[in-house]
VEXNU-328839 format. One record per atom (N, C-alpha, C): x, y, z; residue number from 1; atom name; residue in three letters. Coordinates in Angstrom, 3 decimals. Example, Ala and Ser with C-alpha at 12.3 -4.5 7.8 and 13.67 -1.06 7.14 Angstrom:
<vokols>
       xx       yy       zz dodren bavex bagu
   13.190   -5.690    7.800      1     N  ALA
   12.300   -4.500    7.800      1    CA  ALA
   13.200   -3.300    7.800      1     C  ALA
   12.850   -2.250    7.080      2     N  SER
   13.670   -1.060    7.140      2    CA  SER
   12.900    0.030    7.870      2     C  SER
</vokols>
This chain:
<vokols>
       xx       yy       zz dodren bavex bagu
  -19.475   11.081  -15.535      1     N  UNK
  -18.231   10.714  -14.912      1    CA  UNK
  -17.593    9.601  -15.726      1     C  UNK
  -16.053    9.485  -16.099      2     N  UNK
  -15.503    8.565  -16.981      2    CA  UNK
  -15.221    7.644  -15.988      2     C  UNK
  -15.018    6.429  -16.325      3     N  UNK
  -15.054    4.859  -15.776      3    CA  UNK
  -13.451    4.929  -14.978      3     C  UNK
  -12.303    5.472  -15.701      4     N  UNK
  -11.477    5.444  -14.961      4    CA  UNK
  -11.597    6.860  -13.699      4     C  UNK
  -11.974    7.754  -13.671      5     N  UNK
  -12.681    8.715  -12.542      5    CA  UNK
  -13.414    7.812  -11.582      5     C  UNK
  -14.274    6.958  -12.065      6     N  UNK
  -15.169    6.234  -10.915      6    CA  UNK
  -14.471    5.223  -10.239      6     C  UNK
  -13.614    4.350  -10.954      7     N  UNK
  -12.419    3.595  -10.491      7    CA  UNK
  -11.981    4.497   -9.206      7     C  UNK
  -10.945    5.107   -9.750      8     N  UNK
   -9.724    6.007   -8.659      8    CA  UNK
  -11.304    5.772   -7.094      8     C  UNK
  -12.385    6.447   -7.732      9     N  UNK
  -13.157    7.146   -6.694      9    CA  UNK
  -13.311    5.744   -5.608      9     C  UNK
  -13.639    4.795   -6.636     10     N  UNK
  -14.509    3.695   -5.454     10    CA  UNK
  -12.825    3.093   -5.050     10     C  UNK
  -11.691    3.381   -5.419     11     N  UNK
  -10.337    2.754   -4.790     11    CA  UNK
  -10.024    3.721   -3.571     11     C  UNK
  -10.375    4.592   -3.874     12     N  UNK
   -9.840    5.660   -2.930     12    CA  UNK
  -10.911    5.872   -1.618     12     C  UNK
  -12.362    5.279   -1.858     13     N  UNK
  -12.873    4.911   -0.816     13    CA  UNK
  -12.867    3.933   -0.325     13     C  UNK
  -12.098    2.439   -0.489     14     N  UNK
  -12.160    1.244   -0.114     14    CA  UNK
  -10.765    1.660    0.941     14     C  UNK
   -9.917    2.339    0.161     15     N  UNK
   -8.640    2.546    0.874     15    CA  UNK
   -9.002    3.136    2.452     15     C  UNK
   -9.651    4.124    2.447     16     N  UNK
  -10.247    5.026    3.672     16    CA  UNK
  -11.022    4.515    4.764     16     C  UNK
  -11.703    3.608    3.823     17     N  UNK
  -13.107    3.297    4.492     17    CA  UNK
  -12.604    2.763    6.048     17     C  UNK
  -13.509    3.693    6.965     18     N  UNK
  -12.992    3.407    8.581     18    CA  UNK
  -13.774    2.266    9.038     18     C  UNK
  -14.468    1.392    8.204     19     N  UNK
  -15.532    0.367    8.541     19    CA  UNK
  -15.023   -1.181    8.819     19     C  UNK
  -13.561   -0.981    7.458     20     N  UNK
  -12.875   -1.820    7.271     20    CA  UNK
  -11.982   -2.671    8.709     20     C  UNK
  -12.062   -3.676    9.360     21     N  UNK
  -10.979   -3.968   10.472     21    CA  UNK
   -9.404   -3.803   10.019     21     C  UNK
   -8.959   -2.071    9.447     22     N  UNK
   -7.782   -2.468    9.145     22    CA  UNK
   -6.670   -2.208   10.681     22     C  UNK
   -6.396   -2.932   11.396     23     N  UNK
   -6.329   -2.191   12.655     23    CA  UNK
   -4.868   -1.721   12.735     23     C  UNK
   -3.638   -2.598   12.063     24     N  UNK
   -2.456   -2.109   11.723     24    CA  UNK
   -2.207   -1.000   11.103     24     C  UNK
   -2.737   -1.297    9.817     25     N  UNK
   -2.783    0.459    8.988     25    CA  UNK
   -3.143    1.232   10.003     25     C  UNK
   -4.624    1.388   10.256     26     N  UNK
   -5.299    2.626   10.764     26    CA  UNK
   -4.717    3.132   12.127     26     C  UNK
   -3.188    2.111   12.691     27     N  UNK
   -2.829    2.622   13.582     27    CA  UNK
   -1.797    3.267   13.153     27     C  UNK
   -1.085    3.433   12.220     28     N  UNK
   -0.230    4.175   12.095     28    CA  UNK
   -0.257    5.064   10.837     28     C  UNK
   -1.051    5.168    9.635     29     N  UNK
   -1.617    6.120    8.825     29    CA  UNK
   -2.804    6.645    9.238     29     C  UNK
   -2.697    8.191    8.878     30     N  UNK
   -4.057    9.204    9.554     30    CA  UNK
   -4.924    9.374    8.022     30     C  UNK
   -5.888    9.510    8.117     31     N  UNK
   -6.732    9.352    6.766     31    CA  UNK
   -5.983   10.419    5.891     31     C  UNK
   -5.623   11.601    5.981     32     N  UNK
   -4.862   12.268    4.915     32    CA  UNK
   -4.000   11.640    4.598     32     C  UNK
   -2.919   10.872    5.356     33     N  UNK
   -1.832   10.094    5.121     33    CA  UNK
   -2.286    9.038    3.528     33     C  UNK
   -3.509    8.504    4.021     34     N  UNK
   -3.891    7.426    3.247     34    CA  UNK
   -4.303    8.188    2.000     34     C  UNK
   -5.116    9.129    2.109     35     N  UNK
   -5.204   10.159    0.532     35    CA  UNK
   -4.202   10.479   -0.005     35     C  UNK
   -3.070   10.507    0.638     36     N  UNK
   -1.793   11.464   -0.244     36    CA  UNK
   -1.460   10.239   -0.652     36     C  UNK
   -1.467    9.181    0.011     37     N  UNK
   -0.904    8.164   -0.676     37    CA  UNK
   -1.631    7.094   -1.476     37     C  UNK
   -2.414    7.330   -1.653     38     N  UNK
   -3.656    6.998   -2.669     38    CA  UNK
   -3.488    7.882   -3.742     38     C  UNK
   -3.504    9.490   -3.798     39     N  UNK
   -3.076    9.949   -4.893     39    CA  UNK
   -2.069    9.833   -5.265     39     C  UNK
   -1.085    9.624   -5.213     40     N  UNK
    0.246    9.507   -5.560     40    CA  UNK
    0.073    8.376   -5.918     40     C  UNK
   -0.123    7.207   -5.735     41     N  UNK
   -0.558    5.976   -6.314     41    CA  UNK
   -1.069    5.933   -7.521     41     C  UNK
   -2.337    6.732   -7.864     42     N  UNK
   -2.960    6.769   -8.927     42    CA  UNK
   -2.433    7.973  -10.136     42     C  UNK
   -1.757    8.306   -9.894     43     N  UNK
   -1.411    9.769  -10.494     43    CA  UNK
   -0.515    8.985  -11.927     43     C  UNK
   -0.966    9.337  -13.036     44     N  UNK
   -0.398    8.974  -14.361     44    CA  UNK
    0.517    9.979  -14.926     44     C  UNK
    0.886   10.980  -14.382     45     N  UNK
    1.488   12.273  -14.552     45    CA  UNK
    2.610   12.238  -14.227     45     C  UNK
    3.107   11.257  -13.488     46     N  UNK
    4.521   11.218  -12.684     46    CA  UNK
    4.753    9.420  -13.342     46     C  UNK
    5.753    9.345  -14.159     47     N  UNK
    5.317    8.312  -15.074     47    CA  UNK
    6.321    7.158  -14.413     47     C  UNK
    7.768    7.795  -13.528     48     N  UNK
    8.741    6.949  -13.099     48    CA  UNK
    8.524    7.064  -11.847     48     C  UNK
    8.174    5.603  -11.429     49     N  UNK
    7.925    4.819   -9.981     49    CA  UNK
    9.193    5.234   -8.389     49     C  UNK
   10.314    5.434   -9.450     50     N  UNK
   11.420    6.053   -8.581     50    CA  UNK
   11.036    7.755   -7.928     50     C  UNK
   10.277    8.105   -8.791     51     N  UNK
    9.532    9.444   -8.465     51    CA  UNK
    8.784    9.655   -7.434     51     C  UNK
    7.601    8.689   -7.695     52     N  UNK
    6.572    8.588   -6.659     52    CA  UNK
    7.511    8.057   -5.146     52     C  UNK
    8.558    7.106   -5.019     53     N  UNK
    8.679    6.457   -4.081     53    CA  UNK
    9.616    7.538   -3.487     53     C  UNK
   10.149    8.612   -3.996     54     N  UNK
   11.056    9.677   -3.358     54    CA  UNK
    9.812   10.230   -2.696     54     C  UNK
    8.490   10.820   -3.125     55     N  UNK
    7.423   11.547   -2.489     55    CA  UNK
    6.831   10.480   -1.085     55     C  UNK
    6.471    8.937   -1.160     56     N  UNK
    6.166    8.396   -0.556     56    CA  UNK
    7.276    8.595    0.682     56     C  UNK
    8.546    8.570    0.553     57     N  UNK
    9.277    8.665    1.378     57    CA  UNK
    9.259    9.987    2.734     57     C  UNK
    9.111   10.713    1.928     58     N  UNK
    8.547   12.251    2.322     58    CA  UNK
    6.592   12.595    3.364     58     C  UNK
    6.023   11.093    3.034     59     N  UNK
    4.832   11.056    3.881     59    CA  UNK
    4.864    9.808    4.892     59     C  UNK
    5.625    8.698    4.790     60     N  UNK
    5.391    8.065    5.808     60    CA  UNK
    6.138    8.800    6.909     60     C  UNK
    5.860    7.935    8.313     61     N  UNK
    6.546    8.493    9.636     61    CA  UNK
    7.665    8.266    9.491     61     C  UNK
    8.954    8.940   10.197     62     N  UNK
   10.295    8.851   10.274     62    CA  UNK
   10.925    8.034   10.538     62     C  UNK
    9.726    6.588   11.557     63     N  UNK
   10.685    5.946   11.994     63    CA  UNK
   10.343    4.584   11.444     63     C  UNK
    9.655    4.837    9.877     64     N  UNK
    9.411    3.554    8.858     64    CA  UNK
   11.283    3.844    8.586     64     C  UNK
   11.542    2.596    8.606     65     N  UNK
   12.837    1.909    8.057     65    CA  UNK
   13.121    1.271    6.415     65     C  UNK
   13.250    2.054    5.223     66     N  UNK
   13.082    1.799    3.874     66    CA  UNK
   13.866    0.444    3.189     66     C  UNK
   13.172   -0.517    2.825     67     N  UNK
   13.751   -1.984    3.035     67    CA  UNK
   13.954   -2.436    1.167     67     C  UNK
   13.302   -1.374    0.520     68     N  UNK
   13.716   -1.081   -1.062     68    CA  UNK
   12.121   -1.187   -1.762     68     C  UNK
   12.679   -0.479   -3.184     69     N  UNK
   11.686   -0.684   -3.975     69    CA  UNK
   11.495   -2.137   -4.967     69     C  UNK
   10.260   -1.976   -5.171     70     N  UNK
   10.121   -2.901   -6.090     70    CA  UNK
    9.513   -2.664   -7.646     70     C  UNK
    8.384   -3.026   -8.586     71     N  UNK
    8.714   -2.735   -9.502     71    CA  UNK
    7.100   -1.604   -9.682     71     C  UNK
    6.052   -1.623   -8.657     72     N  UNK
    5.087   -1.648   -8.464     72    CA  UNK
    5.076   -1.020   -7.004     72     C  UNK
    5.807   -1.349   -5.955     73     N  UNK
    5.682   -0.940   -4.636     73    CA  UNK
    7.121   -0.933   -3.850     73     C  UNK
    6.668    0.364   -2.816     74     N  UNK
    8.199   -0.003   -1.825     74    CA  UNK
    7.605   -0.352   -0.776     74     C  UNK
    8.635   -1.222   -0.021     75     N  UNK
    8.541   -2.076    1.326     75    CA  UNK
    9.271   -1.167    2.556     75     C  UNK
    8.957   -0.581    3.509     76     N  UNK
    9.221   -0.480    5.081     76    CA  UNK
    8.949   -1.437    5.637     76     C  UNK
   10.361   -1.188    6.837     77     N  UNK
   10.253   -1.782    7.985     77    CA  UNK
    9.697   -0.680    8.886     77     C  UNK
    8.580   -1.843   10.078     78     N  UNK
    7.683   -0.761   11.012     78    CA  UNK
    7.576   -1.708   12.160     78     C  UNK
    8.169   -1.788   13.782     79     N  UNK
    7.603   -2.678   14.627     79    CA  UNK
    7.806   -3.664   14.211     79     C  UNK
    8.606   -4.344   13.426     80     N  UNK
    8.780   -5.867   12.802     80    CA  UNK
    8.078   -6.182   11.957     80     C  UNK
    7.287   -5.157   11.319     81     N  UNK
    6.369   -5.932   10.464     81    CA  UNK
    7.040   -5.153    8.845     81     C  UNK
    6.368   -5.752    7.933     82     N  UNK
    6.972   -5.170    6.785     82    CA  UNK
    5.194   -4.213    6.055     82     C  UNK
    5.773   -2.942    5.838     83     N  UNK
    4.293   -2.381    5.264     83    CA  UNK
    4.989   -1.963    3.675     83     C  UNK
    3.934   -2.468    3.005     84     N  UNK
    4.553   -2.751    1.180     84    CA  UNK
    3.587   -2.010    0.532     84     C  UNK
    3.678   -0.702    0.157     85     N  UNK
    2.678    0.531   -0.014     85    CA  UNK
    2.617    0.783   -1.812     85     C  UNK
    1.666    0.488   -2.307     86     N  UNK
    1.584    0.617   -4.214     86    CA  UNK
    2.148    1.850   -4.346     86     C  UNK
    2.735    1.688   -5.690     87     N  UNK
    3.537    2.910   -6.299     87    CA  UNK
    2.567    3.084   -7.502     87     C  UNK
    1.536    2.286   -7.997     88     N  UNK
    0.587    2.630   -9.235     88    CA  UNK
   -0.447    1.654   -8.869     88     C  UNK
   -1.283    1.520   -9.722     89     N  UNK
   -2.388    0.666  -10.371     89    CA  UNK
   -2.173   -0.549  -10.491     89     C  UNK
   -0.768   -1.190  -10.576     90     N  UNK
   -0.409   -2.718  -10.515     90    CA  UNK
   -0.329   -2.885   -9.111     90     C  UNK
   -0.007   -2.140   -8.182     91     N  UNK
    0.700   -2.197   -6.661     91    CA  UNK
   -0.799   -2.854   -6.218     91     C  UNK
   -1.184   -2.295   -6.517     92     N  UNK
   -2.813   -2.552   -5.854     92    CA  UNK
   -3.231   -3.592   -5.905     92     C  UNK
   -3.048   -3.955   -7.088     93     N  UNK
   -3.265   -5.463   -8.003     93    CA  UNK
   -2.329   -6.673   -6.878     93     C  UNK
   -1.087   -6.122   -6.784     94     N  UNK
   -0.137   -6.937   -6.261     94    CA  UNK
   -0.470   -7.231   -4.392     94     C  UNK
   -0.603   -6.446   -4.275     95     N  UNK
   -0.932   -6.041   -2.583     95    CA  UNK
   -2.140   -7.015   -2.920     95     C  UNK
   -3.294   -7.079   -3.279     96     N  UNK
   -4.156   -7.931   -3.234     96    CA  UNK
   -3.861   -9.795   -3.464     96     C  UNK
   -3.609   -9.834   -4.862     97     N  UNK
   -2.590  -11.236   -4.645     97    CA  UNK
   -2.116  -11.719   -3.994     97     C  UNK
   -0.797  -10.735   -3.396     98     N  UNK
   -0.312  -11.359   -2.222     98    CA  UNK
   -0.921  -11.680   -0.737     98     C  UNK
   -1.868  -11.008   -0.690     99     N  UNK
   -2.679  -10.815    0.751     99    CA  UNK
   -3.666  -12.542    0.142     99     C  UNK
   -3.943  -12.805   -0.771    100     N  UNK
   -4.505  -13.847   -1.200    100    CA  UNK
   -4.011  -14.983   -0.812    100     C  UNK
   -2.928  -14.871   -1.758    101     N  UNK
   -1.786  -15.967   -1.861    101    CA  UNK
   -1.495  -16.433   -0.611    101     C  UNK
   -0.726  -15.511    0.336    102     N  UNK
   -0.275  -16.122    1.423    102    CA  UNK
   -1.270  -16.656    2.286    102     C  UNK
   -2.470  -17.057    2.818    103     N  UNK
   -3.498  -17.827    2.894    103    CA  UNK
   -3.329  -19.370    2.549    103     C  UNK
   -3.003  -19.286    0.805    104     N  UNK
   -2.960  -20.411    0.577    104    CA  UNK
   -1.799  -21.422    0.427    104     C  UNK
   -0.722  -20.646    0.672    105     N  UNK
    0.643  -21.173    0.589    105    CA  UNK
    1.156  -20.348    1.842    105     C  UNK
    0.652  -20.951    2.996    106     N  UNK
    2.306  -20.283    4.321    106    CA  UNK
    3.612  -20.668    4.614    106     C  UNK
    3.783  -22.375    3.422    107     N  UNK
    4.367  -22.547    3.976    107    CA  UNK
    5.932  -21.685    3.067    107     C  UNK
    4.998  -21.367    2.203    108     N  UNK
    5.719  -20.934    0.618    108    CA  UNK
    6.237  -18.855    1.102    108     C  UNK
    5.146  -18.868    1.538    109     N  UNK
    5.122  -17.055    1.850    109    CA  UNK
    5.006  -16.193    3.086    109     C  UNK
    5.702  -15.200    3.298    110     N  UNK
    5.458  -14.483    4.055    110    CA  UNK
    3.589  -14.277    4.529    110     C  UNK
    3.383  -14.315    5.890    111     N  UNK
    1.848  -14.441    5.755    111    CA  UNK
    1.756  -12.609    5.910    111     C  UNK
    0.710  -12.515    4.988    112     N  UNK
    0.282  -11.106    5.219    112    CA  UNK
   -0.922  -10.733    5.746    112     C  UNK
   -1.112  -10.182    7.037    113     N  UNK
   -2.089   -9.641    8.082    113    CA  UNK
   -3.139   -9.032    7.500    113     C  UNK
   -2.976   -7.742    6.393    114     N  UNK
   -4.342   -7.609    6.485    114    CA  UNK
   -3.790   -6.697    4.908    114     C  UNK
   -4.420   -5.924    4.234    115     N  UNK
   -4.423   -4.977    3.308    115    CA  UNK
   -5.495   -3.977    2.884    115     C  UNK
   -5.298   -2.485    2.505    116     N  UNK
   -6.458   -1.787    2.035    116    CA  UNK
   -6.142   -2.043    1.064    116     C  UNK
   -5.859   -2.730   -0.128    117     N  UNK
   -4.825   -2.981   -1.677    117    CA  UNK
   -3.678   -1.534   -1.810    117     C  UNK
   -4.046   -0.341   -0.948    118     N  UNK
   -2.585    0.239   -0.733    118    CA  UNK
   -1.692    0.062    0.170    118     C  UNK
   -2.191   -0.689    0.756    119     N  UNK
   -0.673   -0.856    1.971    119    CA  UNK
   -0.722   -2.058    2.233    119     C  UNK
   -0.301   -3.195    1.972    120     N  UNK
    0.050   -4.844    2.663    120    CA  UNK
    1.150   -4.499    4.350    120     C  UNK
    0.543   -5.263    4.965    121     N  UNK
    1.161   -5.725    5.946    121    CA  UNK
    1.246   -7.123    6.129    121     C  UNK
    3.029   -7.578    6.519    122     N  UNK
    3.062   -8.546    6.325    122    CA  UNK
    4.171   -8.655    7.680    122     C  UNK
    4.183  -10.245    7.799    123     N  UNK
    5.754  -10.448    8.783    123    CA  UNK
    6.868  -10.568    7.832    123     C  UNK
    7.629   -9.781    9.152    124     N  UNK
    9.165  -10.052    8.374    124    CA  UNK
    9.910  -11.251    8.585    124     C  UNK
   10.814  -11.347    7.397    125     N  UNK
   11.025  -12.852    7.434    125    CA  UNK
   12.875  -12.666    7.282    125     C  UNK
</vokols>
């Protein structure tokens, strides 16, 4: 198995994993939800981010509210909260940081609730 194969694999089970307290996500993404959007995340084949975020658009629920893209991830509005879903391999990166960051600076950042590194949830501000 190649190193980036084992990557995707152990991301795509951290994302899923029902062990995790993700209790926001897991209330409103169904585990296929979270695979399609895990693959689409990782997929190197679809090279413009504007691409993926037309497909992402097409799997969340109807009544996520699209609050824009960014350079790495797009942001919905959901229930007041903001859910900020990776568009690649940096998103992931970023979703983690920020779930970091805001911890250590609240007074600086939006605080963010919880993350699988594909989906941040955060308050809206």
């Amino acid at each position: 198995m190649s190193e980036e194969n084992y990557v995707s694999e152990a991301l795509a089970s951290e994302v899923i994993n029902k062990d995790r307290p993700n209790n926001l996500i897991r209330s409103v993404f169904t585990d296929d939800m979270l695979k399609a959007l895990h693959y689409l995340a990782m997929r190197v084949d679809i090279e413009d981010n504007n691409d993926k975020a037309e497909m992402i658009r097409m799997i969340v629920p109807p009544e996520f509210e699209e609050l824009g893209t960014g350079t790495n991830r797009i942001a919905f509005l959901y229930n007041n909260l903001v859910f900020k879903i990776a568009l690649d391999r940096r998103g992931y990166v970023d979703n983690l940081s920020e779930f970091k960051r805001s911890a250590e600076l609240p007074m600086y950042l939006a605080k963010t609730y919880e993350t699988n590194y594909l989906i941040n949830v955060a308050e809206y501000v």
